[in-house]
Every structure is written in structure tokens, then in C-alpha cells.
N, C-alpha and C positions, 0 to 999 in steps of 0.2 A: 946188559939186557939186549935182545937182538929188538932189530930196530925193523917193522914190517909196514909193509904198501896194506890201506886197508881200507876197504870198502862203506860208505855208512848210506844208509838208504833214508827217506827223511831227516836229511841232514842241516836243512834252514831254518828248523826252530826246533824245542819243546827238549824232547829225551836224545834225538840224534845230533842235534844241536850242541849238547849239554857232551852228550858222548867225545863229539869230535874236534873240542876244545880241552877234554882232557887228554885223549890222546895224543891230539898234537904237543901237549904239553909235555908227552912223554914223551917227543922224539919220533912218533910217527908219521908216514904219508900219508894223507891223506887223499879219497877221493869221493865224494857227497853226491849224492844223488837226492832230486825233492821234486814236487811241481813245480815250486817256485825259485828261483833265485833269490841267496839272500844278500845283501850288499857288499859285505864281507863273508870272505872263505880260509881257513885254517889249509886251505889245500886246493886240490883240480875241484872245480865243481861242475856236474852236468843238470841242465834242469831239463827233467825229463817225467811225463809220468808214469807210470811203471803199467799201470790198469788201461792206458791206449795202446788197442791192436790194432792201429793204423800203422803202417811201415813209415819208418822217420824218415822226415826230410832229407837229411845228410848224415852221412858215415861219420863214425865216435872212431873210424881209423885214422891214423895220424901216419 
């Protein structure tokens, strides 16, 4: 199986939550985007809200 970087948007609880515990389970990277932070992460996580058009504080460039 090819093994992919992959994106989950609401990913600190419910269905993206649910999503990004299987797929890691499958060998994928992960990387969660939510409003919130959850305490634990299967991957990168950013807490960010997606519906503020404020310009973010700090670059997501590394």
C-alpha cells in the first residue's frame, strides 16, 4: 500500500477524529487541522480556525 501525507480538517474530535486514528493506523501521516487542540495527536497538528479572515499571527512555514 502506498503510504500518503494527509490532510484531516476537524480533526480533534467526532468524525475527523475517528478518520485520523484509522488512518494512522494504516501507516499514514498525518496532519489535523480543528479550532481546538486536542491533547493528543496521531500526527502534525495545527489549531487553527478555518472561517477567521483575520491574517494569522505566525507563518505555518517551517
Amino acid at each position: 500500500m502506498t503510504r500518503r501525507r494527509v490532510l484531516v480538517t476537524g480533526a480533534s474530535k467526532g468524525i475527523g477524529r475517528a478518520l485520523a486514528e484509522q488512518l494512522a493506523g494504516e501507516g499514514h501521516t498525518l496532519v489535523g487541522i480543528a479550532r481546538s487542540a486536542p491533547q493528543s495527536f496521531p500526527g502534525e497538528f495545527h489549531e487553527a480556525d478555518l472561517a477567521d479572515v483575520r491574517p494569522p499571527i505566525r507563518s505555518w512555514a517551517k
